[in-house]
MIKERO-982869 format. One record per residue: x, z, y of N, C-alpha, C in turn. Coordinates in steps of 0.05 Angstrom, whole numbers, plus 32768, in hexadecimal, padded with zeros to 4 digits. Example, Ala and Ser with C-alpha at 12.3 -4.5 7.8 and 13.67 -1.06 7.14 Angstrom:
BEGIN
8108809C7F8E80F6809C7FA68108809C7FBE 8101808E7FD38111808F7FEB8102809D8001 
This chain:
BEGIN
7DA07B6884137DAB7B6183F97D9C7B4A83ED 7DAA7B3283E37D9F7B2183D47D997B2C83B5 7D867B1283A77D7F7B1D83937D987B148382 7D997B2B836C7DBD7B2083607DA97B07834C 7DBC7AFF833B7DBC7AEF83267DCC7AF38314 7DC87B0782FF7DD47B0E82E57DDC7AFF82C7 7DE47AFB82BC7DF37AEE82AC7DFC7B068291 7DE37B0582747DE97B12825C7DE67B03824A 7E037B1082337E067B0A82207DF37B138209 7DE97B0481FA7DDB7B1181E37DF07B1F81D0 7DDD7B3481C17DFD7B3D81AD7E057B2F8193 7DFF7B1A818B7E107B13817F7E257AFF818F 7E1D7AF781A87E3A7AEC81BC7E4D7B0F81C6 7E457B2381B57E627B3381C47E757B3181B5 7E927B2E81C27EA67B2181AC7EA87B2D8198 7EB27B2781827EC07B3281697EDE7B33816D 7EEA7B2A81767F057B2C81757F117B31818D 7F277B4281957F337B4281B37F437B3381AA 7F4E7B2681CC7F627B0981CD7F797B1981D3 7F917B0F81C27FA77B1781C87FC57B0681D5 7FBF7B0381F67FCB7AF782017FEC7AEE81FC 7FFB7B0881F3801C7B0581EB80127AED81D5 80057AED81C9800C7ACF81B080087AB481BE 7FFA7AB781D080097A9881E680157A9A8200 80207AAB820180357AAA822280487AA4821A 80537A90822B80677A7D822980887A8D8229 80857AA1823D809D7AB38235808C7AD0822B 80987ADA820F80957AEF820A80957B0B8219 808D7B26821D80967B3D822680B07B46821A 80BC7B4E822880DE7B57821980C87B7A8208 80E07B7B81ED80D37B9481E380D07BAA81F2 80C27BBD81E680C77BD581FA80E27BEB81E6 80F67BF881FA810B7BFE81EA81097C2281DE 81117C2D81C981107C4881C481297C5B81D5 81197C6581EC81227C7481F7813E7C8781F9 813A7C8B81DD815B7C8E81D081707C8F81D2 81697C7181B6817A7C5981B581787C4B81C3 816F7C4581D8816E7C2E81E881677C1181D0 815D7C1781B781557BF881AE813F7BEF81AD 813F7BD9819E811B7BD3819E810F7BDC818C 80F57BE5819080E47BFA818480CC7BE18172 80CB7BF1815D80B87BE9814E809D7BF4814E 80837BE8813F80687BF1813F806F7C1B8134 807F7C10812280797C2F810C80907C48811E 80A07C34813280B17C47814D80987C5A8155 80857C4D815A806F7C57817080567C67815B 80577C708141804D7C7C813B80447C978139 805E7CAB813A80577CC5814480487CC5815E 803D7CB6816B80307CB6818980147CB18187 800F7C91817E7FFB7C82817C7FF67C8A8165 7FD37C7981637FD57C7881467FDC7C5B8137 7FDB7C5381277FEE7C4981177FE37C288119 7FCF7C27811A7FC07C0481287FC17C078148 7FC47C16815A7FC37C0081717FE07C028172 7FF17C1B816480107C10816780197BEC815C 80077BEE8149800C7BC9813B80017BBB8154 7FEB7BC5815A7FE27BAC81697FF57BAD818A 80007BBF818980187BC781AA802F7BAE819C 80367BAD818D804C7B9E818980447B808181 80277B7B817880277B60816E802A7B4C8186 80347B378183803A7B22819880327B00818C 80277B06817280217AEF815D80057AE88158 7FF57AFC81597FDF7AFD81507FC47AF3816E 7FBC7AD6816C7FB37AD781867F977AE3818D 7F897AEC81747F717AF381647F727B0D815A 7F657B2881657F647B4181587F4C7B428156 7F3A7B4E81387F287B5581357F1D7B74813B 7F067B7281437EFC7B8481537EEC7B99813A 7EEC7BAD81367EDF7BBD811E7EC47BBF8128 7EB97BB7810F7E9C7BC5811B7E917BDB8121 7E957BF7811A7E957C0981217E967C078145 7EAB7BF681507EB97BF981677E9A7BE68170 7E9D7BD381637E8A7BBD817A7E697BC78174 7E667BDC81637E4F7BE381667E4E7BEF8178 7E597BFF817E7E607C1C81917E567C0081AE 7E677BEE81AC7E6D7BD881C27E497BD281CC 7E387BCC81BA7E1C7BC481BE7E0A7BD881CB 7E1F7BED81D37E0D7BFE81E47E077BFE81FA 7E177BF382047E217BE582217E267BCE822A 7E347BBA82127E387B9982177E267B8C820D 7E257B70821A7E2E7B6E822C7E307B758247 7E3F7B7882547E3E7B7F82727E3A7B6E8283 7E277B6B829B7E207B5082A37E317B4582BE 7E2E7B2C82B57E367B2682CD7E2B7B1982E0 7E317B1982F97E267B1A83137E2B7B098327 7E1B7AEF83337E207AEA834A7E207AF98366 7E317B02836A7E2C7B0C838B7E277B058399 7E107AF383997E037AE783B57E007AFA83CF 7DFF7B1683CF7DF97B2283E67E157B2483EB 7E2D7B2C83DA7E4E7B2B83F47E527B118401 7E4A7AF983EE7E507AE083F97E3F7AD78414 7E257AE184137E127AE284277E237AF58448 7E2F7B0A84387E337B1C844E7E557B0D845D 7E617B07844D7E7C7AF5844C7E757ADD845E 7E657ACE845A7E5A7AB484627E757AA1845F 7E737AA184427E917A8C84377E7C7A7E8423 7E8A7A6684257E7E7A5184007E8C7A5A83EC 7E9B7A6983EE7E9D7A7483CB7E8D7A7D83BE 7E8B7A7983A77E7C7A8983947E857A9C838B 7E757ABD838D7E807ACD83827E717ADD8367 7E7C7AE1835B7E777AEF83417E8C7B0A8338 7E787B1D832B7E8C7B3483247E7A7B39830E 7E8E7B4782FB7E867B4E82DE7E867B6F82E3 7E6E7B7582D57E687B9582DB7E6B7BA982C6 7E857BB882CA7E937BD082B57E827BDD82BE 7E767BE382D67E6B7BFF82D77E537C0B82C2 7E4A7BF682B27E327C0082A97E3C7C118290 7E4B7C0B828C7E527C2782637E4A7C388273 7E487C50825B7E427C6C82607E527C788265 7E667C7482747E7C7C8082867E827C7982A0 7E767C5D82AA7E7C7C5D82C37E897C4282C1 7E9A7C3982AD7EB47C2782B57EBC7C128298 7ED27C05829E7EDB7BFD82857EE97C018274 7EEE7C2182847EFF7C2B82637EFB7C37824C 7ED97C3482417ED47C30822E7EE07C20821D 7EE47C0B822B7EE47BEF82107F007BF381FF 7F127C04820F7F2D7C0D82007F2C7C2481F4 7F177C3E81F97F147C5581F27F0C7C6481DB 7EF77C4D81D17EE57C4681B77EFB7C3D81A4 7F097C2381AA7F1A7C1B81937F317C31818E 7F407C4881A57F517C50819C7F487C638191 7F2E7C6B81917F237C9281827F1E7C84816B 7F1C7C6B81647F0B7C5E81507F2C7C5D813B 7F397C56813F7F507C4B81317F5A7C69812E 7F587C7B81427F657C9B81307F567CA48126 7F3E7CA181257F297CB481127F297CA780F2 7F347C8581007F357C7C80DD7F4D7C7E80CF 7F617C8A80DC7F7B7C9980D07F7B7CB180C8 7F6A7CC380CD7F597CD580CD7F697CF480DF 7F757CE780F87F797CF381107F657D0E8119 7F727D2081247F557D2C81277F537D388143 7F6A7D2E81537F757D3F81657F7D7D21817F 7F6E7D1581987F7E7D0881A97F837D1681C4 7F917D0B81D37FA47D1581E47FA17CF88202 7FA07D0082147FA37CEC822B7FA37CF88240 7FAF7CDC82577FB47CE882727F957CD98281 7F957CE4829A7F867CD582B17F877CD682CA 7F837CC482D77F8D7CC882F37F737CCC8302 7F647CBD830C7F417CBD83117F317CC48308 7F3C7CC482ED7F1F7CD282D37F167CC682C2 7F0E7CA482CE7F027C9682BF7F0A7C9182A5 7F257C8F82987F2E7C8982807F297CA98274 7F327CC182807F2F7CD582727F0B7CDD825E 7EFC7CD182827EDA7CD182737ED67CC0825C 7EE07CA982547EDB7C96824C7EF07C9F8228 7EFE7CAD822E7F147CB582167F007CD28208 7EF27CD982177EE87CF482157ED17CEA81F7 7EBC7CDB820A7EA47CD2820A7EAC7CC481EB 7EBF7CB581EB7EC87C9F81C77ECE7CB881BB 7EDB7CCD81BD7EF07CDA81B17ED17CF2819E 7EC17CF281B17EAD7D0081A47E927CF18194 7E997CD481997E847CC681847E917CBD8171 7EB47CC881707EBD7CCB81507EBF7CD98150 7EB37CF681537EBB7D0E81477ED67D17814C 7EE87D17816A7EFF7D1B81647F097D308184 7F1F7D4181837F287D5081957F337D4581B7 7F257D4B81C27F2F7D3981D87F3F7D5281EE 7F5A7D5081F17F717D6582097F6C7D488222 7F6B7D55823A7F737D3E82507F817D48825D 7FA07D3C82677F9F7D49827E7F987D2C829A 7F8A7D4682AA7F837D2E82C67F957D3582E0 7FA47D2182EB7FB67D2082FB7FAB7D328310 7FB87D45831E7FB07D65832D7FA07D568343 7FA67D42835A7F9D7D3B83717F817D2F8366 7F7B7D2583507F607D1683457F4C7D2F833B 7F577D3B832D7F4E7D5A83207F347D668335 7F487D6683527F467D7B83687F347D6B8377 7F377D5083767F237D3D83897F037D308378 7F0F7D3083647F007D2883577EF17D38833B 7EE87D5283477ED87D67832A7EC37D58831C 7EB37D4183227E9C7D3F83137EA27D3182FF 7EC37D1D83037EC47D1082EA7ECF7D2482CF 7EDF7D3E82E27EEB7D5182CB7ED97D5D82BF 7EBF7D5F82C97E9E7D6C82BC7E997D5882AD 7E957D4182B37E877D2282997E997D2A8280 7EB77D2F82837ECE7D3682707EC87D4B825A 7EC07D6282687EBF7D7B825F7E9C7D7C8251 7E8F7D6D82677E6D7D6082567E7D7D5D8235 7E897D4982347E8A7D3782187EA87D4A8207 7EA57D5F820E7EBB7D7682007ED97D7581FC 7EDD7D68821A7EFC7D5E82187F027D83822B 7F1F7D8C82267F2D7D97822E7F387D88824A 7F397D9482647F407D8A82737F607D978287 7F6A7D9682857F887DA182947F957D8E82AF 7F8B7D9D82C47F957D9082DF7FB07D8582D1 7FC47D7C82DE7FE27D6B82D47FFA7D6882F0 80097D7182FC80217D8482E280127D9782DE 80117DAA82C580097DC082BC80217DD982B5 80207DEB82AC802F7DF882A380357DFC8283 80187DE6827580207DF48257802B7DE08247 803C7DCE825A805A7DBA824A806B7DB98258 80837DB3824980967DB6825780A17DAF826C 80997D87826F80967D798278807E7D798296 80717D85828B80607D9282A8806C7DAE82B8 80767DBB82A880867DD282B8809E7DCC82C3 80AC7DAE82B480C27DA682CB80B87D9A82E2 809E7D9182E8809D7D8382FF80947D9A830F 80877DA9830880867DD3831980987DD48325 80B27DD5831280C37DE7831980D87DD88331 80D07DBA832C80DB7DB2834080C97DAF8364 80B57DB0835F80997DB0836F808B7DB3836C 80867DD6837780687DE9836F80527DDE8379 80527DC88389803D7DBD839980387DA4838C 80437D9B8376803C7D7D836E80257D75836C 80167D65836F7FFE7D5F83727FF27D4B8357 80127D3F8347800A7D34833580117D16832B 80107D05831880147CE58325800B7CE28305 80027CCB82FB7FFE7CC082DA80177CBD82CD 80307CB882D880457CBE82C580487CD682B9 80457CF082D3804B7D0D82C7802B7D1582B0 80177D0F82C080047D1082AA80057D098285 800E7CEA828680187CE18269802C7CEF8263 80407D03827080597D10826680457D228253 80367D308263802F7D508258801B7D43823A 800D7D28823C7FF87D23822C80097D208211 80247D068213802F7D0181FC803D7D1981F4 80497D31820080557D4681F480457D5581EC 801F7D6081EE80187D6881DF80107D5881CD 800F7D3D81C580097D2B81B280217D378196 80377D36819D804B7D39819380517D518183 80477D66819480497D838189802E7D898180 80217D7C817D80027D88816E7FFF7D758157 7FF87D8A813C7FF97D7F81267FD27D6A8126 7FDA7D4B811D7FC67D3681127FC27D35812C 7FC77D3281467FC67D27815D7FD67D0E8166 7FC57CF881787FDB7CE6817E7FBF7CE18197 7FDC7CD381A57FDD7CCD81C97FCF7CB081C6 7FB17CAF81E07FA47C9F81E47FAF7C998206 7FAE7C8482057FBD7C7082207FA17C648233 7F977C6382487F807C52824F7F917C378268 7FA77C3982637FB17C21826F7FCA7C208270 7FE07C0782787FF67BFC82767FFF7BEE825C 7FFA7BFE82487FFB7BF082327FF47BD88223 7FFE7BC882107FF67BB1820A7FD87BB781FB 7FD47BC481E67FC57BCB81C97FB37BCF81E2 7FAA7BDE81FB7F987BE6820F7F8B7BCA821A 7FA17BC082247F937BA282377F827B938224 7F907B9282057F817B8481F77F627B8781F1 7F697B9E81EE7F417BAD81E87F357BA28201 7F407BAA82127F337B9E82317F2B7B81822E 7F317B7082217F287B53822C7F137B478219 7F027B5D82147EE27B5B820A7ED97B52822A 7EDD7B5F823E7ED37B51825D7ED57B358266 7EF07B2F825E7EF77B1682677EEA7B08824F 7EE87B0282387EDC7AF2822C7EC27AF3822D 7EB47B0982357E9F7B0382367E967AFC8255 7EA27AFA82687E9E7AF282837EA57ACD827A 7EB07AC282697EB67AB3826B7EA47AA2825C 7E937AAB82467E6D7A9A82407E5C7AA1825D 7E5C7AB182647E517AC282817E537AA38293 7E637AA082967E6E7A9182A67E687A7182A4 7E6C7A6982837E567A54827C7E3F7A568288 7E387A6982817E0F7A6B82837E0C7A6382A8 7E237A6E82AC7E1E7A6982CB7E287A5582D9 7E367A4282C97E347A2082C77E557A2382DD 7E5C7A3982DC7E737A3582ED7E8D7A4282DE 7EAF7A3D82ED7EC37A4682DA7ED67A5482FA 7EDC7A6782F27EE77A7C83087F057A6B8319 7F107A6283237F1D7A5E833D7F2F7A6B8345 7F287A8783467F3D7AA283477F317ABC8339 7F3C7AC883297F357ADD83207F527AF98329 7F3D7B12832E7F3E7B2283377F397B3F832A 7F4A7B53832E7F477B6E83207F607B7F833C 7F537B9C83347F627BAE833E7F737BB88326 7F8A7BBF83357FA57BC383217FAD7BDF8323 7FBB7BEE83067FC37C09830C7FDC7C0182FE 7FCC7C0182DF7FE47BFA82C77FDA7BDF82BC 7FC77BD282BE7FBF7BB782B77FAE7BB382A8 7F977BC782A47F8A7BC082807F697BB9829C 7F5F7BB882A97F4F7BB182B07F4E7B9782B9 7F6D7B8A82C47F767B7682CB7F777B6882B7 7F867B72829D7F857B5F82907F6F7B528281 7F587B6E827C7F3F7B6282667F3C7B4E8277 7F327B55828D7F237B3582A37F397B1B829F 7F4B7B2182A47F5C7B0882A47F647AFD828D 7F797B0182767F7E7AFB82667F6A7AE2825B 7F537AE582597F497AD682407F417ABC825B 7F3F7ABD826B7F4B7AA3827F7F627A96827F 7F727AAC827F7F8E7AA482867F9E7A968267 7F907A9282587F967A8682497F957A6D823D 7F7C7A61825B7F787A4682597F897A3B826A 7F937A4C827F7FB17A4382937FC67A3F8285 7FCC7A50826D7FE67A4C825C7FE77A33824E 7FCE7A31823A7FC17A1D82247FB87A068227 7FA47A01823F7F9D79EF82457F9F79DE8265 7FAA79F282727FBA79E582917FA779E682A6 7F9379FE82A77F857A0582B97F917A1482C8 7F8B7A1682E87F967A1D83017F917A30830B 7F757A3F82FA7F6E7A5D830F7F827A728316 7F837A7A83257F917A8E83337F8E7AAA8326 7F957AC3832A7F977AD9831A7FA17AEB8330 7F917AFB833B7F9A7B1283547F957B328347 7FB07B3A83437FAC7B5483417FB27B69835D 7F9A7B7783627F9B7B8E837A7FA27BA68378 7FB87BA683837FC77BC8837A7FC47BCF839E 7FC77BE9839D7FCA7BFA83B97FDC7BF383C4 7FE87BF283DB7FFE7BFA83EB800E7C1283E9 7FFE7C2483E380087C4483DF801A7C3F83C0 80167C2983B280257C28839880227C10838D 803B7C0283A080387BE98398804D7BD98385 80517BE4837080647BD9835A80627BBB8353 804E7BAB8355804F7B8F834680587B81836A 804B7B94838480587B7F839880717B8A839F 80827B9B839E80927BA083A780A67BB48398 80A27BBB838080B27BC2836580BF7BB3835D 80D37BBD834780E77BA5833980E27BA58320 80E57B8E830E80EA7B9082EB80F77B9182E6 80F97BAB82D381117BB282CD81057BC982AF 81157BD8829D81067BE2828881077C038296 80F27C0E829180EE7C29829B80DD7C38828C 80DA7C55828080CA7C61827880AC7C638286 80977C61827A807D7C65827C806B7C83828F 80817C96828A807C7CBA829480947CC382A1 808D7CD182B580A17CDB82BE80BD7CF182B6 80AE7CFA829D80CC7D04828880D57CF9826E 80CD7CDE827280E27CC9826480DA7CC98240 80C27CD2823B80B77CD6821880AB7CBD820D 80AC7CAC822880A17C89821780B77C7E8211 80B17C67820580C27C50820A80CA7C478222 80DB7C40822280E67C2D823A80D17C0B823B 80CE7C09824A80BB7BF7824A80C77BD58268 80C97BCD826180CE7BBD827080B87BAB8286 80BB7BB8829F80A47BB982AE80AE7BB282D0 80987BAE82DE809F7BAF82FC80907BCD8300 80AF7BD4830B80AA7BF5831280B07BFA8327 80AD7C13833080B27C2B834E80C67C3E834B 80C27C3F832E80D57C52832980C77C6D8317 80CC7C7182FC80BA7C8A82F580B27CA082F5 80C17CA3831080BE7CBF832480B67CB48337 80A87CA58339809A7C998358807E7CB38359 807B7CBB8370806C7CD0837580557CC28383 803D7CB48384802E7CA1839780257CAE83AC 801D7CA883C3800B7CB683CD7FEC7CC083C2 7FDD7CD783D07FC87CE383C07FB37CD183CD 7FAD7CB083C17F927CA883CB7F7F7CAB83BC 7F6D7C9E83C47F4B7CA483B57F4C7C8E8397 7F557C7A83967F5A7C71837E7F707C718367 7F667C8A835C7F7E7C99834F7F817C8D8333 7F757C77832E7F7C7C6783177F927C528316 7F947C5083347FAE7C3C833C7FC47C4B8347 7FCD7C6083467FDA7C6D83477FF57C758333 7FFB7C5B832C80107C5E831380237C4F8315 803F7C58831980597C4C831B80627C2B830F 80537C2482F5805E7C1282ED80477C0082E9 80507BDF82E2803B7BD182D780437BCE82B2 80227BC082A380347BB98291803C7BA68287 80507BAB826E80647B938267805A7B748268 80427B738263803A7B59825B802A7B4B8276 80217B578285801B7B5982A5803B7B5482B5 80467B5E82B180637B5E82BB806F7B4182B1 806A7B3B829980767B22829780717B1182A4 80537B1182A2803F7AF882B080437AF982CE 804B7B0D82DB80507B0F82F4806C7B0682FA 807C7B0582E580997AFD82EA80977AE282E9 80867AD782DA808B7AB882D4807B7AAB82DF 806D7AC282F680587AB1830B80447AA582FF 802A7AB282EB80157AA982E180097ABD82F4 800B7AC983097FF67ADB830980087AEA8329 7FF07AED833A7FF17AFA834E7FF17B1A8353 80037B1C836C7FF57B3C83787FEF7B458398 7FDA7B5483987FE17B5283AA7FD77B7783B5 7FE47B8083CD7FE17B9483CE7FC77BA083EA 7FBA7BB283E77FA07BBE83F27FA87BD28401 7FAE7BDC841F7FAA7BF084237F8F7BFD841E 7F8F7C1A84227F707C29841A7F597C2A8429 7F647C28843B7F4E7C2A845A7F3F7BFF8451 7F4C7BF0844B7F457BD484467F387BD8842C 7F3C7BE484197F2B7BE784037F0F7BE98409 7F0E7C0A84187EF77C1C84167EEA7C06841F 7EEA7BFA843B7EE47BE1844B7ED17BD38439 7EE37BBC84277ECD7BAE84117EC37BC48400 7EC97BD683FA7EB97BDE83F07E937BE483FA 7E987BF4840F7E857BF284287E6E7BD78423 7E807BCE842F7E747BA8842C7E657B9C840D 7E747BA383F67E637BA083DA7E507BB183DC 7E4E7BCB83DF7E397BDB83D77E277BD383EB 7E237BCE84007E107BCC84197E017BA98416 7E157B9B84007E067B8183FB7E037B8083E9 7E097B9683C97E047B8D83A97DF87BA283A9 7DF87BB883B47DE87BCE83A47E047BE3839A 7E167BDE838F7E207BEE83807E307BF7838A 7E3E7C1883917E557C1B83977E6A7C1C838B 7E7F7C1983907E997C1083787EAC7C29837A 7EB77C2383697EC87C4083667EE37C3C837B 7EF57C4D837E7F077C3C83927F1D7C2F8390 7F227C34836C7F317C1C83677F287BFD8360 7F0B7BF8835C7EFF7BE583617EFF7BD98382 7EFE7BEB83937F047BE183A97F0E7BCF83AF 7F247BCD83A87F417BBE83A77F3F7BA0839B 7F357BA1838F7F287B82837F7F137B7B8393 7F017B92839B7EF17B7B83AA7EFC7B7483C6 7F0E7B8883CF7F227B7A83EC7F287B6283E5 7F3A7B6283D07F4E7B4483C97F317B3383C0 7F1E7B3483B87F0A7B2383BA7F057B1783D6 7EFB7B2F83ED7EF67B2584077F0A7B128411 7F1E7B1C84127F387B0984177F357AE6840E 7F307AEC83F97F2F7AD483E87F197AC683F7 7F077AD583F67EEB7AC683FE7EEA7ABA8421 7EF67ACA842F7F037AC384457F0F7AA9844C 7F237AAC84387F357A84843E7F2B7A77842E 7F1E7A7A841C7F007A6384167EF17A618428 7EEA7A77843B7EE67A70845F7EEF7A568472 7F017A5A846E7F1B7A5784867F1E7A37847D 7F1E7A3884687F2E7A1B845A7F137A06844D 7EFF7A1584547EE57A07844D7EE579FF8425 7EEC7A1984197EE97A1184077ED57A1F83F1 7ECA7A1283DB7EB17A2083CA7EC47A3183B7 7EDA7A3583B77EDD7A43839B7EC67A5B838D 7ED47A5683717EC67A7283597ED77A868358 7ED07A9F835F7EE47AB9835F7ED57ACB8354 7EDC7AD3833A7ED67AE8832A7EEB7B048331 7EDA7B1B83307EE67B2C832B7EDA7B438318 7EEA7B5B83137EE87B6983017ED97B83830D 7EC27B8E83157EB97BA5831B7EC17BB88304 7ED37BC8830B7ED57BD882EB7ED37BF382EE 7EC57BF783067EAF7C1683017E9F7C1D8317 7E937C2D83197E807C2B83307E867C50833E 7E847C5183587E8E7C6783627E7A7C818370 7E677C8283567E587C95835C7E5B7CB68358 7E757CBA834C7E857CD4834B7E987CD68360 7E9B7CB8836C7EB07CBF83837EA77CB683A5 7E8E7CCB83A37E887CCF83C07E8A7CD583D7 7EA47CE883D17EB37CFE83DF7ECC7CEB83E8 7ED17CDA83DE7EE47CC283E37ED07CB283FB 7EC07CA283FE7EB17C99840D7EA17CAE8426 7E9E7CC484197E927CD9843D7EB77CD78443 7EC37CDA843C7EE77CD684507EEC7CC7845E 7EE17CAE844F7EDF7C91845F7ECD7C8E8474 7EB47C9384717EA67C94847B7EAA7CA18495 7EB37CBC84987EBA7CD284AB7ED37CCC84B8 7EE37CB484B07EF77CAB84C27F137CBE84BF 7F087CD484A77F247CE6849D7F377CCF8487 7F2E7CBC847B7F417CB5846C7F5C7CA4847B 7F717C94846A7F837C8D84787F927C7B8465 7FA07C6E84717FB47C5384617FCA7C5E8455 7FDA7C5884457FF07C68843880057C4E8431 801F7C49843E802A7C2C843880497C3C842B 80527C3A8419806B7C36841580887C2C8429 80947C39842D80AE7C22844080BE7C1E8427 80D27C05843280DF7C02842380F27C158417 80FE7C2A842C810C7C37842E810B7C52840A 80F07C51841180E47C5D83FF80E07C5483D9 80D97C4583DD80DC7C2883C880FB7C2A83BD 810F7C2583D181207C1983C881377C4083BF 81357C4C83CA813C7C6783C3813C7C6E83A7 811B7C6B83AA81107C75838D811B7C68837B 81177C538377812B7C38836081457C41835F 81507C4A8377816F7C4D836A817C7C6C835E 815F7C7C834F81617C8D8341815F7C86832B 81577C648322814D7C648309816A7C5582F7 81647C5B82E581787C4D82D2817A7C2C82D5 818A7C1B82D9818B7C0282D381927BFE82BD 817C7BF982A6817D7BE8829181737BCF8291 81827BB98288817D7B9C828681707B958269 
């Protein structure tokens, strides 16, 4: 291992404001529609759910500047800045002229980056004076991270965690239950919405659509409760791009400007913090970097899904959302990165993918674990295994900067580190794990259960 070379922000460089990308994309997100009525939904539509500011901030498309509460960005100085990193030892082990760099989520006191959304949403219901939140999880990490905010405001944390993650993954449902969250494998039996997916398959194993079913219907039926989201959403990505702006003085200091930037994809909020506050000098000022989002093969909606408007859960209690989907009964396969395990992308990710600002590309698992292998054995750190996936599409990258003799800058997003998911790596390791690909056949089935709305 080479020696790294780190890159910190002092705290008065941690932002004050998150960047809010819909106020300069050139084509808007179409609304998201009320389920219903099939119309377009307003901030105060989405209030029995949310609470009542990130529903404003889900709908703003004007505002290119959101200020950050202090409460929130104190909480933030506990952990940010997060540093960033030349990877001289993958590039060493690669033997490519690119330069590589990755920004490190793993260090909060959860593991990952879904703090930076977790904090603002317990923060915004405790100052409504909420007393009760509600969420899904697929891996854990958002559930730990919802747990962990939800108890440094004083507030009730229900999870449910998708059954196949629950069962594979106990230490993150212990970090959960550490910080006094209620934890409920998912489908469950004590909603309704989880007892229809029973009753149709006593063996279900689970997926983040059916999880958000059971979370928003007890949001709904429990009095001063409302439903916390740790991705797809707009109000989510936003909190997220405290990373990308601050990778982007990071990046000053390190006298260089990224080339291609890189994230692993489920619902988009880790993709987007990293990217967005880049991708806004491509819109604004006519810069060329590239933008790769890495989703699985086992669930590949941005490469091989359609846009089209679809509910968020698998029993239809969101909005209709206009997205590149699978379908919201897509069932994924049970892999080890259970945070990318989600049917749809979101709206504002979906646009940018429609109008070609932004790449995808897809990872089998067995190619993940691989770079993964390869980062930890030359950085030190092991990655979780939806981080995997970012660092594959990194190697890749770093590869035909090989091939084509070229120096590029390729940033990516480390956004957790995989020291609860070890039992994922002895699989790999032991030559039990395995690839999981979609056919078309499959793909195209599923879609033609879903509603075509234009």
């Amino acid at each position: 291992m080479s020696q790294q070379k780190r890159y910190f922000l002092p705290e008065d460089d941690i932002p004050r404001q998150w960047f809010n990308i819909a106020a300069v994309m050139p084509t808007k997100p179409l609304p998201p529609l009320n389920p219903k009525t099939r119309q377009p939904m307003t901030a105060e539509d989405l209030f029995p759910i949310f609470s009542e500011e990130v529903s404003r901030q889900e709908m703003n498309v004007t505002d290119e500047w959101i200020d950050i509460p202090e409460p929130v960005r104190d909480n933030y100085k506990n952990y940010r800045s997060t540093p960033l990193v030349r990877a001289t030892g993958l590039e060493k082990a690669l033997d490519t002229p690119a330069h590589i760099y990755f920004k490190n989520e793993s260090v909060s006191p959860v593991g990952s980056h879904k703090l930076n959304s977790a904090l603002a949403q317990a923060f915004y219901c405790k100052q409504q004076g909420v007393t009760n939140v509600t969420t899904e999880t697929g891996a854990g990490q958002w559930g730990c991270a919802l747990s962990y905010a939800a108890k440094i405001f004083g507030l009730e944390a229900a999870v449910y965690q998708v059954k196949i993650s629950y069962n594979q993954k106990p230490y993150r449902r212990s970090i959960m239950q550490t910080f006094g969250a209620q934890v409920t494998a998912s489908p469950s039996m004590s909603t309704r919405a989880g007892k229809d997916v029973l009753t149709r398959d006593p063996n279900n194993q689970g997926s983040l659509g059916t999880a958000i079913s059971e979370a928003v219907e007890l949001a709904l039926s429990t009095p001063n409760c409302k439903y916390t989201l740790g991705s797809v959403l707009s109000h989510v990505t936003l909190h997220q791009t405290v990373i990308g702006l601050e990778a982007e003085k990071q990046m000053e200091m390190a006298g260089e400007y990224p080339d291609v930037v890189i994230a692993c994809f489920g619902g988009g909020s880790n993709f987007g913090g990293v990217s967005f506050p880049f991708m806004r000098h491509n819109i604004k000022d006519g810069r060329k970097t590239r933008f790769i989002a890495a989703e699985p093969t086992s669930c590949p909606k941005l490469t091989r899904g359609v846009f089209q408007y679809d509910y968020g859960d698998v029993a239809g209690y969101t909005p209709l959302l206009p997205m590149f989907t699978l379908g919201h009964n897509f069932m994924p396969a049970n892999i080890h990165a259970g945070g990318l395990r989600y049917h749809g992308a979101g709206t504002i990710v979906s646009q940018l993918l429609k109008d070609g600002l932004m790449e995808a590309a897809d990872i089998r698992q067995l190619e993940s674990f691989e770079a993964g292998l390869l980062f930890a054995r030359s950085e030190g750190i092991i990655p979780a295994p939806e981080s995997c996936h970012a660092i594959a599409a990194t190697v890749r990258e770093a590869k035909r900067c090989k091939e084509e003799g070229k120096s590029e800058v390729i940033l990516f997003n480390l956004s957790g580190h995989g020291l609860i998911d070890m039992s994922a790596y002895d699989q790999y390791l032991s030559g039990s794990l395995q690839d999981y690909v979609v056919s078309d056949d499959e793909v195209a089935k599923n879609l033609s259960k879903i509603e075509k709305i234009i």
